[in-house]
Rosetta silent file (secondary structure, phi, psi, omega in degrees, C-alpha in Angstrom):
SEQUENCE: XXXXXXXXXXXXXXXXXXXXXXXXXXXXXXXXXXXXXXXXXXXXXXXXXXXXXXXXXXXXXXXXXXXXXXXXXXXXXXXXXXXXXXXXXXXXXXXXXXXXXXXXXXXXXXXXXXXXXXXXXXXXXXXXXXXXXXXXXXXXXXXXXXXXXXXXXXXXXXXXXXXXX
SCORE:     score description
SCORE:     0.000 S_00000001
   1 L     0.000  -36.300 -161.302    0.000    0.000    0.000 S_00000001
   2 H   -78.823  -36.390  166.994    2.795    2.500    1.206 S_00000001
   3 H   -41.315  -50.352 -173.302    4.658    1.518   -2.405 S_00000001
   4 H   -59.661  -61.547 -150.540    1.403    2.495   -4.489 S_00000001
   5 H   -97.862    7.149  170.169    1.266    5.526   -2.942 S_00000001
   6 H   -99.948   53.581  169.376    4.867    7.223   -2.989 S_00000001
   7 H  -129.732  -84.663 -172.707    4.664    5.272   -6.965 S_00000001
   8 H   -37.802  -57.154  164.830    1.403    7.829   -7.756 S_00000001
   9 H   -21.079  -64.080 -164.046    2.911   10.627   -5.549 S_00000001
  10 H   -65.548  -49.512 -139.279    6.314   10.496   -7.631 S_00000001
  11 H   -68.490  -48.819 -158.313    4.344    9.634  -11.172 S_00000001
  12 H   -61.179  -40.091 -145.838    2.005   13.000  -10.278 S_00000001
  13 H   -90.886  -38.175  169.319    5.238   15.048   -9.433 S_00000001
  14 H   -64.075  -46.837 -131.411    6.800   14.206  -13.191 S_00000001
  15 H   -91.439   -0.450 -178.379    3.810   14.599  -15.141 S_00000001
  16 H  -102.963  -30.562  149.542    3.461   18.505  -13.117 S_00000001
  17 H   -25.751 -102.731  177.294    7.481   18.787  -14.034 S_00000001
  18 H   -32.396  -32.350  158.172    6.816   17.979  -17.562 S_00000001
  19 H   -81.032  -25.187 -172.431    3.717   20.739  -17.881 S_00000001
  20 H   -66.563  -33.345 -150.164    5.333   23.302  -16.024 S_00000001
  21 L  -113.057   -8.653 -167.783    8.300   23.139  -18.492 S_00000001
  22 L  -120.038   54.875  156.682    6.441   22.351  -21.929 S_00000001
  23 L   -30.127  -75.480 -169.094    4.439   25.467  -22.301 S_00000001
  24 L  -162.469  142.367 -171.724    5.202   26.854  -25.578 S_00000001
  25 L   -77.566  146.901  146.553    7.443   26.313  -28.618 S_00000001
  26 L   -88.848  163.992  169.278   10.794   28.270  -28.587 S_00000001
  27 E  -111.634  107.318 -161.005   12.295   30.357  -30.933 S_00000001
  28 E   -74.546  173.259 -176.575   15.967   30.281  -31.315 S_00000001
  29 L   -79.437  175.914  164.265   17.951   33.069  -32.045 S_00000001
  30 L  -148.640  125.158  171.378   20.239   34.040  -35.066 S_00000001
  31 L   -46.252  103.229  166.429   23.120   36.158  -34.751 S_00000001
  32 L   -69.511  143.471 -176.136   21.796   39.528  -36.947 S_00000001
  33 L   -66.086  -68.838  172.969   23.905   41.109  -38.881 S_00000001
  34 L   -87.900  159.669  176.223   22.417   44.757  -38.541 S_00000001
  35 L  -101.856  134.216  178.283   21.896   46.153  -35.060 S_00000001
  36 L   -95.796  145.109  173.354   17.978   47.102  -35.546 S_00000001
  37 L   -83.861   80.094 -167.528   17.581   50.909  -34.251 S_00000001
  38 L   -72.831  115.792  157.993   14.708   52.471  -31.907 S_00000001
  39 L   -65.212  -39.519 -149.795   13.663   55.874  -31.776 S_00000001
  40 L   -95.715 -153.362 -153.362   11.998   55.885  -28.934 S_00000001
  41 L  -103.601  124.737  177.390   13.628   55.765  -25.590 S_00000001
  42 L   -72.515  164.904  167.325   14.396   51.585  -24.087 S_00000001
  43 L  -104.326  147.420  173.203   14.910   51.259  -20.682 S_00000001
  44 L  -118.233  173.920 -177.553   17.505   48.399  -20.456 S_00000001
  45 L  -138.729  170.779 -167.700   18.180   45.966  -17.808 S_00000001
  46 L   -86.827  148.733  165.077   21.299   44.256  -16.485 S_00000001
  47 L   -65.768  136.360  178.180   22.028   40.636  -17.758 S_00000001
  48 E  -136.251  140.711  177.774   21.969   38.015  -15.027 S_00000001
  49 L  -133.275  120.646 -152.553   23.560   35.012  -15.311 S_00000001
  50 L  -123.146  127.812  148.524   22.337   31.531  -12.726 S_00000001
  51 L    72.880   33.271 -162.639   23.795   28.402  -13.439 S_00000001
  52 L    72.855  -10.273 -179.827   25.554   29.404  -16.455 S_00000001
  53 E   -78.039  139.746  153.715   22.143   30.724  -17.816 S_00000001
  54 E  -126.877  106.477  169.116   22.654   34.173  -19.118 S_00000001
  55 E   -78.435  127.980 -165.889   19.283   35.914  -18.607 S_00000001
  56 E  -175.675  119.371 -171.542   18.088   38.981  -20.008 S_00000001
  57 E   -67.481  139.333  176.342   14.903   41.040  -20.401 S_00000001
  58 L  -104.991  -65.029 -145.626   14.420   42.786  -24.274 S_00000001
  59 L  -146.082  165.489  155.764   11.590   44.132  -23.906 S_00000001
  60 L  -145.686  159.604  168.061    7.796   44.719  -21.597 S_00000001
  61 E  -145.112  152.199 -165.220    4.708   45.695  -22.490 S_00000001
  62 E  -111.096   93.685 -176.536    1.645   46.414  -21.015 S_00000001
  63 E  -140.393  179.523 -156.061   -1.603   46.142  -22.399 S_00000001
  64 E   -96.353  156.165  174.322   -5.345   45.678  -20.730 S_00000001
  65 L   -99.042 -164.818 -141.990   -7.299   42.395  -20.024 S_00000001
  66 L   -84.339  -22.295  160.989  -10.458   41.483  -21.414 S_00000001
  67 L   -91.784    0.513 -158.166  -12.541   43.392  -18.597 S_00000001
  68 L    47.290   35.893 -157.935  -10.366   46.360  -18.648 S_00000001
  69 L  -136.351  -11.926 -178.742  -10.027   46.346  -14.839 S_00000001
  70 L  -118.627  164.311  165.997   -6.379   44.575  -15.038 S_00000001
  71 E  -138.310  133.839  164.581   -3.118   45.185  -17.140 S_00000001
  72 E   -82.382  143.757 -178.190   -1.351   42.396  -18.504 S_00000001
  73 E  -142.626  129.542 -148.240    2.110   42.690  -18.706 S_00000001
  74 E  -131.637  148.716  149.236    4.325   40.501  -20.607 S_00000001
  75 L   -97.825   68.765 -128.845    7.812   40.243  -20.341 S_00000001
  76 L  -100.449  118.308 -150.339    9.848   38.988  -23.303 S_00000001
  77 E  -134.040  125.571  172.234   13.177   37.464  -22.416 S_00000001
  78 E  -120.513  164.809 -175.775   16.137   35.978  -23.837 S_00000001
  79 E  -131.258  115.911 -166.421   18.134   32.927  -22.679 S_00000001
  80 E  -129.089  136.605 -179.726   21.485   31.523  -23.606 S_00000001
  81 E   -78.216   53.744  -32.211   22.502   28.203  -22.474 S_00000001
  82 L   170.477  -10.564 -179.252   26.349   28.509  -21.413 S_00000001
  83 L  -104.192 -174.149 -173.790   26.425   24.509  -20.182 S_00000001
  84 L  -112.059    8.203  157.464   27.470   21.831  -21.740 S_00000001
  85 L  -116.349  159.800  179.823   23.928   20.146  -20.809 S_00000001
  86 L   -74.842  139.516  171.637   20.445   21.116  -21.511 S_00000001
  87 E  -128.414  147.218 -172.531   18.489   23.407  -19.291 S_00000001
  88 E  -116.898  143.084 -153.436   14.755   23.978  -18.890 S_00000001
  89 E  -136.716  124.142 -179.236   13.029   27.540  -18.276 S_00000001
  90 E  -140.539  153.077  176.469    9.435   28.023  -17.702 S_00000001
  91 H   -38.686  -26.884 -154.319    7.007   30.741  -16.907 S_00000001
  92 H   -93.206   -3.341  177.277    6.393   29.106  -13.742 S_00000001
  93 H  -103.396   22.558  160.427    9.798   30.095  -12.149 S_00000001
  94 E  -115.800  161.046  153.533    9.167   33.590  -12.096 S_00000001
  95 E  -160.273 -176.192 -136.826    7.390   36.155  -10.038 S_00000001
  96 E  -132.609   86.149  179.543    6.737   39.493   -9.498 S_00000001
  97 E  -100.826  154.943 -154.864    6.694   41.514   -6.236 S_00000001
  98 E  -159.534  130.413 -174.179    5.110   45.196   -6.252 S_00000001
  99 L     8.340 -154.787 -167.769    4.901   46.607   -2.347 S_00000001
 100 L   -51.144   -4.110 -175.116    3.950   44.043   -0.018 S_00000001
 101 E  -111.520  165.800 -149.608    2.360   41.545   -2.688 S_00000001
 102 E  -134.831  121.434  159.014    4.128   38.642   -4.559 S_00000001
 103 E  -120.801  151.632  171.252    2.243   37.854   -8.128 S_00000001
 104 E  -105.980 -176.667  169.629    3.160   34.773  -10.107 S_00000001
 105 E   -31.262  160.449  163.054    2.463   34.061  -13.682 S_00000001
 106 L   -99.582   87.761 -178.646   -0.631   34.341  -15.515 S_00000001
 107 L   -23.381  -43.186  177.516   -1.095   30.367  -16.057 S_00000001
 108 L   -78.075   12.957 -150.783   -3.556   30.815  -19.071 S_00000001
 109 L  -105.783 -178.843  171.342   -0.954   33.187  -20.869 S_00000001
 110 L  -121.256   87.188 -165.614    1.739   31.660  -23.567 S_00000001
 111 L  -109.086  137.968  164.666    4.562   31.786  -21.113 S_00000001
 112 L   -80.074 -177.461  178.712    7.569   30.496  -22.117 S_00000001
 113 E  -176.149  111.634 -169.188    8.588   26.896  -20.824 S_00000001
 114 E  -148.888  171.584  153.853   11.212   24.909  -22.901 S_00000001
 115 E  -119.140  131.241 -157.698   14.300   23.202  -22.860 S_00000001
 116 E   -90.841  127.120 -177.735   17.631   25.081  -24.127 S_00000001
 117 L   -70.541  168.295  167.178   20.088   22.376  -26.001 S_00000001
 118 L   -63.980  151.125  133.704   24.139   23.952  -24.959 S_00000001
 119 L    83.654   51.298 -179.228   25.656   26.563  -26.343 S_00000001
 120 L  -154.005  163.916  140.149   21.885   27.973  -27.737 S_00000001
 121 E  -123.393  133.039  177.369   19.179   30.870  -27.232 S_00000001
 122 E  -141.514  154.576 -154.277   16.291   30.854  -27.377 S_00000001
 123 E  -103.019  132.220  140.854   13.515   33.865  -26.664 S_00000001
 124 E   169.565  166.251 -146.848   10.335   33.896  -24.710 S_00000001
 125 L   -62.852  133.204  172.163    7.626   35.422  -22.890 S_00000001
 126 L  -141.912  119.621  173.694    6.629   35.353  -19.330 S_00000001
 127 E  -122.760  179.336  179.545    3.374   37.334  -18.011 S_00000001
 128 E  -141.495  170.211  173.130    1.200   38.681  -15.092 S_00000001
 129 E  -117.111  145.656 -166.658   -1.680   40.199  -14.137 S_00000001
 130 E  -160.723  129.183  164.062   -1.631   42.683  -12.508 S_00000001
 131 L   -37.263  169.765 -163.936   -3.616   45.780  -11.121 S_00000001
 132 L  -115.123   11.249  160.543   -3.396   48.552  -12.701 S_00000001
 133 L   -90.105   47.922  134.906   -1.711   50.979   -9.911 S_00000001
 134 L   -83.178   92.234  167.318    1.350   48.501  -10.430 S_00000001
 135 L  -113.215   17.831  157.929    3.993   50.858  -11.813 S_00000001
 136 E   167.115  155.514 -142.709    7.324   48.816  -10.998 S_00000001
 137 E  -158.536 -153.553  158.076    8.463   45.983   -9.184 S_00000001
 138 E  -127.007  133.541 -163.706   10.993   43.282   -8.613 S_00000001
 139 E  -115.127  119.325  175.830   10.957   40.715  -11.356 S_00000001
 140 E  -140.335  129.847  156.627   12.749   37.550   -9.953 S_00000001
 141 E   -95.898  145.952 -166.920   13.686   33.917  -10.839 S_00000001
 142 L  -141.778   97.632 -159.350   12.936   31.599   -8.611 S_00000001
 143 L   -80.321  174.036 -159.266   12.965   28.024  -10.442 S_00000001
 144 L   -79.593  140.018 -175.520   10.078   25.729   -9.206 S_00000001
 145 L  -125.960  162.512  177.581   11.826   23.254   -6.511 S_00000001
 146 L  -118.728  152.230  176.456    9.958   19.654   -5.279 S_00000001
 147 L    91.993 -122.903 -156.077    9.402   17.840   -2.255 S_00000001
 148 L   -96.123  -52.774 -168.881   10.208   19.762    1.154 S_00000001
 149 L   -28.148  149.248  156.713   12.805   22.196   -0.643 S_00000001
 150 L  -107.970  125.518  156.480   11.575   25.837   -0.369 S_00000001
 151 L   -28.942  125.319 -179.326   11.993   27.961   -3.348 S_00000001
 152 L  -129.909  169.115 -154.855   14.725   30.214   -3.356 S_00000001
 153 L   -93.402  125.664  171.676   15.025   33.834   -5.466 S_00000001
 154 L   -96.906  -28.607 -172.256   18.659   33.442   -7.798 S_00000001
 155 E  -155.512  166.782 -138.087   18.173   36.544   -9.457 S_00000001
 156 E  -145.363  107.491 -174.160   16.509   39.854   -8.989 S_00000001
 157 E  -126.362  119.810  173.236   15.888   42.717  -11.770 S_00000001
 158 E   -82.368  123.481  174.576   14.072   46.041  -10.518 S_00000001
 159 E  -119.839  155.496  148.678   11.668   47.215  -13.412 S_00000001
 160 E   -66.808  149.043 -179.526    9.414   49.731  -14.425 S_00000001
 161 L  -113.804   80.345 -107.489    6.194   48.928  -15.826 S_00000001
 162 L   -97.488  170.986  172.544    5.516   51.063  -18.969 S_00000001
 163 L   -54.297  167.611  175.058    1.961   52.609  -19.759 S_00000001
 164 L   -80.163  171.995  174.378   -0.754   50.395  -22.066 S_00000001
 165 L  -100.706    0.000    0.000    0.181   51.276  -25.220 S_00000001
């Protein structure tokens, strides 16, 4: 009996492993040629790099949800893989703190969640919902840990949170 039920226990803990990380396809990069050119003005953010992961926000945007009472905010991210093994990055290992409250992901969103082969990049998305007197915050990963472990924050980027467009 005790077998069965750390055998379901484990089987439930891959199969939430395996959705948390298979999300959305990525899209790898290509070294460009041209530098592309922005009039207006970016805000940039520092590169952080966990585990050999070199992390690093491009771009956010802001835009309203479907009741107009919230603003979605998406974060678009790139990731280059620096091991000499594959690593996997999902939506679900970020979150978002703005004064005393901690938001995670928006689960129904197209966040990414992949695995990066070495020596690759690949791009993608991660978003929240959020009220809409949320004007900047601390954007942190924190990858999803199992069993007893408690989560812990590896890296920490303060952002602004631009206007809807």
């Amino acid at each position: 009996m005790l077998k069965k039920v750390v055998l379901i226990a484990m089987s439930g803990a891959c199969a939430l492993s395996l959705v948390a990380c298979s999300g959305s396809p990525s899209n790898e990069e290509t070294p460009k040629a041209k530098q592309e050119t922005k009039i207006e003005k970016e805000t940039t953010y520092p590169v952080k790099t966990v585990n050999n992961i070199e992390m690093k926000i491009k771009d956010i945007e802001t835009t309203e949800n479907g009741k107009g009472d919230k603003s979605i905010v998406q974060l678009t991210m790139s990731f280059k893989n620096e091991t000499s093994g594959k690593y996997g990055i999902g939506g679900n290992d970020f979150i978002l703190k703005s004064g005393d409250k901690t938001y995670t992901v928006k689960t129904d969103a197209n966040n990414i969640g992949t695995e990066i082969d070495p020596n690759k990049t690949v791009s993608g998305a991660v978003n929240f919902e959020l009220p809409k007197d949320v004007k900047s915050g601390e954007f942190s990963y924190q990858p999803v840990t199992f069993g007893k472990e408690k989560p812990k924050v590896l890296a920490t980027w303060k952002i602004s949170i631009p206007s809807n467009k």
